[in-house]
Each structure stands twice: as structure tokens, then as C-alpha cells.
C-alpha positions, 0 to 999 in steps of 0.5 A: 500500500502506498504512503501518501503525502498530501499537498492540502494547504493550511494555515499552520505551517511546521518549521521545515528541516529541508523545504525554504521557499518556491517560486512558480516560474512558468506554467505550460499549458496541455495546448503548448505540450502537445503541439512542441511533442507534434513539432518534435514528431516531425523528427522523433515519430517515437514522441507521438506514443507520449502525447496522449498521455498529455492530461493537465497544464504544468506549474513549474515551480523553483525550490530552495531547499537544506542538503549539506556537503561535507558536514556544512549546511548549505542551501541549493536549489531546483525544480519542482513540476507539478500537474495543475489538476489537483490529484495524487501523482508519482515522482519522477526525480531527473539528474541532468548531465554535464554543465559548466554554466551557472546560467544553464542550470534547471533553476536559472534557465526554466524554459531551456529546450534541453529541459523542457521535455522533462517539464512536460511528464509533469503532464502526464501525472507525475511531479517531477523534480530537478535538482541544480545539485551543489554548485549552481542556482542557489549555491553557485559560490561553491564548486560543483563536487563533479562525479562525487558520490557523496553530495550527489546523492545526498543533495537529491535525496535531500530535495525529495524530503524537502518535496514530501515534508512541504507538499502538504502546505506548498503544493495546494490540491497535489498528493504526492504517493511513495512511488519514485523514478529515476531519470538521467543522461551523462553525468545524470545517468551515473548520478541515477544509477547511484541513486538507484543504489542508495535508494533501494540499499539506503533508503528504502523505508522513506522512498519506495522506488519502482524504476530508473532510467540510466543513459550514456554514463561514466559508471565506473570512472577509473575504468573510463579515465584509464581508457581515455588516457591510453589513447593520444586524443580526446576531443572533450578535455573539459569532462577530465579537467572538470573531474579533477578539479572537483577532486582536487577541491574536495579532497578527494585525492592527496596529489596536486594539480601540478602532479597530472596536468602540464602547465599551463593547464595546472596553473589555470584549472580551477579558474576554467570551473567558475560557472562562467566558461561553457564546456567548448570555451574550457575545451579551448583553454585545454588541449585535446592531446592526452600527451600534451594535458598529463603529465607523462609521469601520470600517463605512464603511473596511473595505473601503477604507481604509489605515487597515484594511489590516491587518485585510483582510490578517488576514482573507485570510491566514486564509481557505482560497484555492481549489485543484485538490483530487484528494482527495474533497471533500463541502460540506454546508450548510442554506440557511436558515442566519442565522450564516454564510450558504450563500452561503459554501459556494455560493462556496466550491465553485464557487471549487475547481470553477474552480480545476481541482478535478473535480466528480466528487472535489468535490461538495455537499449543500444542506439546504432551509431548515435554520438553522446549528444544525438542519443539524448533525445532518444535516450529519454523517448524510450525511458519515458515510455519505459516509466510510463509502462511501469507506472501503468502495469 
């Protein structure tokens, strides 16, 4: 039987340990969903199963709420979407992927064309929520823990409280019900598979999850760092200066900058991730020859050397280890993909498959020859139907 968190609004509202405020920021209306879902069908004719579960306008609403990181309390912020028509919806929980600019994050850019399909399943009877995570919107003054497990999961999970505890004094006529999915893509598609984990193992008596979405991500980070180092080029440097910064600033690993990167790229990394230079802008301040960006002790010691122990370690802690999942389970990868290759999801379901996971609750979809970024989109399609299916069973 499900819990229900009612969204009735009262006079007598408690002092919240995670909600802070909203805002409604823009609403869609169910005439403007279906006709950018018919646009959109003229390229992805996957998008015309969705629309007839178009069923009420959408309210978008921003959130400021509580998390911490490292032991700080610190307030970031989100999105919350909600149908307009007053009932008793599921969660959908949506982690984006790689972002440099403060500019772009859900909270800052609402009506940004990369979210805005998201938005929308609020249309078809979910409340969705979109975390900004650590580093944007609200706590733009800080760095974003890039792949850090820890205040990644925490920060989400900490905004599905602040939704629960709040909906009965925020979110007038809308019930929100103990079921949850997950949704993402990159970056996102780590944090979602994380989450997963955390959700089923860690958290299972507070959220009663029923299924994720994992899409193109780098599951198993020592895995993909050592794979992208033993070739000469990689055309998106950013991902890799973005990680080690992260790590740098949050202690993550003991070796400086100066230890893996060449001048001039040491010196001038942690002015690249200040939530002003967009990926291509950092690519440019980079250099895309794997030679030219490591050290040629790094290149030749990662795998190795004492001297690196610590950046292993920081790259295995912050990878998501197999387990026996009995929550659905759906991997979507293009396998043209030159940012994080295929092999990623390939190894990654095959891991959980021998881990005990059953092939009938953990499944996968390869997109024929689909770069990273032309397989979002159809990465979404079929993890929205996915979800749907799911919630409709």
C-alpha cells in the first residue's frame, strides 16, 4: 500500500528541516505540450506514443531547499513540476548531465529546450523534480563536487524530503504517493544509477522506488579515465579537467594539480570551473592531446604507481560497484558515442547481470551509431515510455 503525502494547504505551517521557499516560474499549458511533442514528431515519430498521455497544464515551480556537503549546511536549489489538476501523482526525480554554466542550470534557465521535455511528464501525472545539485542556482559560490558520490546523492535525496515534508502546505490540491523514478543522461545517468543504489540499499523505508532510467554514463570512472588516457586524443578535455578539479577541491585525492596536468593547464584549472566558461570555451583553454594535458609521469603511473594511489582510490570510491538490483533497471546508450564510450554501459550491465541482478528487472537499449549528444533525445523517448509502462502495469 502506498504512503501518501498530501499537498492540502493550511494555515499552520511546521518549521521545515529541508523545504525554504518556491517560486512558480512558468506554467505550460496541455495546448503548448502537445503541439512542441507534434513539432518534435516531425523528427522523433517515437514522441507521438507520449502525447496522449498529455492530461493537465504544468506549474513549474523553483525550490530552495537544506542538503549539506561535507558536514556544512548549505542551501541549493531546483525544480519542482507539478500537474495543475489537483490529484495524487508519482515522482519522477531527473539528474541532468554535464554543465559548466551557472546560467544553464534547471533553476536559472526554466524554459531551456534541453529541459523542457522533462517539464512536460509533469503532464502526464507525475511531479517531477530537478535538482541544480551543489554548485549552481542557489549555491553557485561553491564548486560543483563533479562525479562525487557523496553530495550527489545526498543533495537529491535531500530535495525529495524537502518535496514530501512541504507538499502538504506548498503544493495546494497535489498528493504526492511513495512511488519514485529515476531519470538521467551523462553525468545524470551515473548520478541515477547511484541513486538507484542508495535508494533501494539506503533508503528504502522513506522512498519506495519502482524504476530508473540510466543513459550514456561514466559508471565506473577509473575504468573510463584509464581508457581515455591510453589513447593520444580526446576531443572533450573539459569532462577530465572538470573531474579533477572537483577532486582536487574536495579532497578527494592527496596529489596536486601540478602532479597530472602540464602547465599551463595546472596553473589555470580551477579558474576554467567558475560557472562562467561553457564546456567548448574550457575545451579551448585545454588541449585535446592526452600527451600534451598529463603529465607523462601520470600517463605512464596511473595505473601503477604509489605515487597515484590516491587518485585510483578517488576514482573507485566514486564509481557505482555492481549489485543484485530487484528494482527495474533500463541502460540506454548510442554506440557511436566519442565522450564516454558504450563500452561503459556494455560493462556496466553485464557487471549487475553477474552480480545476481535478473535480466528480466535489468535490461538495455543500444542506439546504432548515435554520438553522446544525438542519443539524448532518444535516450529519454524510450525511458519515458519505459516509466510510463511501469507506472501503468
Amino acid at each position: 500500500m502506498f504512503s501518501v503525502y498530501s499537498c492540502r494547504k493550511t494555515e499552520d505551517k511546521p518549521e521545515y528541516e529541508y523545504f525554504v521557499s518556491k517560486e512558480l516560474a512558468v506554467t505550460y499549458t496541455t495546448t503548448t505540450i502537445t503541439s512542441m511533442l507534434s513539432s518534435g514528431a516531425e523528427l522523433y515519430p517515437e514522441l507521438n506514443e507520449i502525447k496522449g498521455y498529455v492530461t493537465s497544464d504544468v506549474n513549474v515551480f523553483k525550490i530552495v531547499y537544506k542538503t549539506e556537503i561535507y558536514g556544512e549546511e548549505i542551501e541549493v536549489s531546483g525544480l519542482v513540476c507539478a500537474p495543475a489538476a489537483p490529484g495524487e501523482y508519482p515522482v519522477v526525480s531527473f539528474q541532468n548531465g554535464t554543465n559548466t554554466v551557472n546560467a544553464y542550470a534547471p533553476s536559472e534557465y526554466v524554459i531551456n529546450p534541453s529541459y523542457q521535455l522533462v517539464e512536460y511528464i509533469a503532464s502526464m501525472g507525475f511531479v517531477v523534480v530537478i535538482p541544480d545539485y551543489p554548485g549552481f542556482g542557489r549555491s553557485k559560490q561553491i564548486p560543483h563536487p563533479y562525479l562525487i558520490t557523496g553530495p550527489t546523492v545526498r543533495s537529491v535525496t535531500d530535495m525529495l524530503y524537502a518535496l514530501n515534508e512541504c507538499c502538504e502546505y506548498e503544493f495546494e490540491g497535489i498528493t504526492t504517493r511513495n512511488e519514485y523514478y529515476l531519470v538521467g543522461y551523462s553525468q545524470g545517468g551515473w548520478a541515477t544509477l547511484a541513486l538507484h543504489k542508495a535508494l533501494e540499499l539506503d533508503y528504502n523505508d522513506d522512498f519506495d522506488l519502482h524504476g530508473s532510467v540510466c543513459g550514456a554514463g561514466p559508471y565506473n570512472l577509473y575504468s573510463l579515465l584509464q581508457g581515455m588516457i591510453d589513447t593520444t586524443e580526446y576531443p572533450m578535455p573539459y569532462y577530465l579537467g572538470y573531474i579533477i578539479n572537483a577532486y582536487s577541491y574536495y579532497d578527494q585525492f592527496t596529489n596536486p594539480v601540478t602532479d597530472i596536468l602540464n602547465e599551463p593547464y595546472a596553473s589555470k584549472l580551477g579558474t576554467l570551473y567558475t560557472g562562467t566558461l561553457s564546456g567548448s570555451q574550457i575545451n579551448n583553454q585545454l588541449s585535446t592531446s592526452i600527451p600534451g594535458l598529463f603529465k607523462a609521469d601520470f600517463l605512464s603511473g596511473f595505473t601503477s604507481s604509489p605515487t597515484y594511489l590516491s587518485v585510483r582510490e578517488a576514482l573507485i570510491n566514486n564509481s557505482i560497484s555492481p549489485w543484485n538490483s530487484y528494482k527495474p533497471l533500463l541502460f540506454v546508450h548510442g554506440d557511436g558515442d566519442t565522450h564516454v564510450s558504450v563500452a561503459a554501459t556494455h560493462n556496466m550491465y553485464e557487471a549487475m547481470i553477474n552480480a545476481g541482478t535478473s535480466s528480466e528487472i535489468c535490461s538495455k537499449v543500444i542506439f546504432p551509431d548515435l554520438d553522446h549528444g544525438d542519443a539524448i533525445l532518444p535516450s529519454m523517448i524510450g525511458g519515458l515510455v519505459f516509466i510510463l509502462n511501469l507506472r501503468d502495469q
